[in-house]
Structures are given as C-alpha cells and as structure tokens.
C-alpha positions, 0 to 999 in steps of 0.5 A: 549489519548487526541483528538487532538494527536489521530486525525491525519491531512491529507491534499489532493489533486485530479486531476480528469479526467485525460486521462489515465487508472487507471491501468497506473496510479497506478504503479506511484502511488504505488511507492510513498505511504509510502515514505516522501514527498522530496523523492516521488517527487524525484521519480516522477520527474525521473520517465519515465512514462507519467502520472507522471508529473500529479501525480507530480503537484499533489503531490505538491498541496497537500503539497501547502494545508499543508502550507496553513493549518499551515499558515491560520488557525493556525495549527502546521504542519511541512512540513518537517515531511510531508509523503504520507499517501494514493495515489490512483486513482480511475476510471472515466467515459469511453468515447466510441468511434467506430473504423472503421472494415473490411467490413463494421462493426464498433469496440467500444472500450472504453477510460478510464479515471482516477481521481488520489488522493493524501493525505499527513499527518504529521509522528509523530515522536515516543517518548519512555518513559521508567521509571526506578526504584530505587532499579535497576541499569540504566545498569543492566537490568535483563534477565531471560533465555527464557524457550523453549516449548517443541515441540509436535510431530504429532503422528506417522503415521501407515504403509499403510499395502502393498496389497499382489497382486491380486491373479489370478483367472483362470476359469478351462476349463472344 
C-alpha cells in the first residue's frame, strides 16, 4: 500500500478544563465514538446531560478543523464521510476546597476537572475488487461441501468408586 492510502487523516479538537468529572463526561462521549458526524450531533443535541452542549461545540469544532484542512491546505477530506474516530476525556487538575463540619472541623473534598477531546477522520468507503477467470462462468461459483471434523469426545470419566460407611468401632467394656 502506498502511504498516502495507509495513513489515515484525523482532525481534533479539545476543550480543556471543563468543570465536570471525567466520569460525567465519558457517558456523553461513549454515546458517539463510532458513529458518523450528523448522527453524533444529533445525539448530542437531544441529550439531557449538562455537559453535552460542550461536547457539542466541540464536535463542531472539530468538523470546522476538517474543513479548513480541505479548503486551506488542499487536502481531499470529504466532510460528508466524516465519523468520530476517538472521544475521550481525560482528567484535569482538582481544585480542593474545605466544606465547614460539625463542631469546629473542616471536610476537604475535591472539584474534578475534565479535558474532553474530540477526533474525526474520514471512513474510507471499501471497494471490493473481485477478479473472475475465463474458464468459469460470472454465475456459477463452485461450492465444495464443507467436511465436518469429527468432534473428539473428552475421555469418560471413571465413577468415584462410593465409600462403604465408617465401620463402627466400639471398644468392649471390659
């Protein structure tokens, strides 16, 4: 294969420091990984969670940085063929804060913070090549009956041979 075709185009995007868990933010983000572009923003954009909006503009951002590539540096990206290829969001710095306890005492607990990154790249469309040969009809393809290998069976297992009982021994009184 030659390099061009082995090398695949991904364009990203990132939003950092969001304030959010990673942990939040990942349920959005696995809905999409996969999917084509129009149907991850239409996911985003229905989805009840508060940090989708974000993933969203982000989303689109990304999509935005494959359109540029195609028009501004001569790329051949088709936008339509466009999927999300990787949506991850990794974790931030915490911010510690102090919540005021009973009796005096203080509570740290920490504010998690999440940087969420978006990758696109075009879906190749697959193209079958199929030679046929002269001798052989386009139609007729020759199917030889698939032999079946014998199954070997495990080796029988022998009986546990049953315990008589415990034979009873009394002392005699003597």
């Amino acid at each position: 294969m030659a390099n061009a075709a082995a090398k695949i185009q991904e364009f990203r995007a990132e939003a950092r420091f969001q304030r959010t868990s990673p942990q939040k933010a990942k349920l959005v983000l696995d809905l999409i990984k996969g999917q084509r572009v129009e149907q991850a923003l239409n996911t985003v954009h229905f989805s009840s969670k508060r940090i989708a909006p974000v993933v969203e503009k982000v989303l689109r951002s990304a999509i935005q940085n494959a359109k540029f590539a195609s028009d501004e540096h001569d790329l051949d990206v088709d936008v339509d063929n466009l999927y999300v290829r990787t949506a991850v969001a990794n974790e931030g710095p915490r911010m510690k804060r102090i919540r005021p306890a009973p009796m005096g005492r203080a509570f740290r607990y920490q504010r998690r913070l999440a940087h969420i990154i978006v990758t696109v790249a075009e879906k190749k469309p697959v193209t079958a090549v199929t030679t046929v040969t002269e001798s052989e009809p386009v139609g007729a393809a020759k199917k030889k009956p698939a032999k079946k290998a014998a199954a070997k069976k495990a080796p029988a297992r022998k009986a546990a041979a049953k315990k008589a009982p415990a034979k009873s021994t009394k002392k005699a009184a003597k």
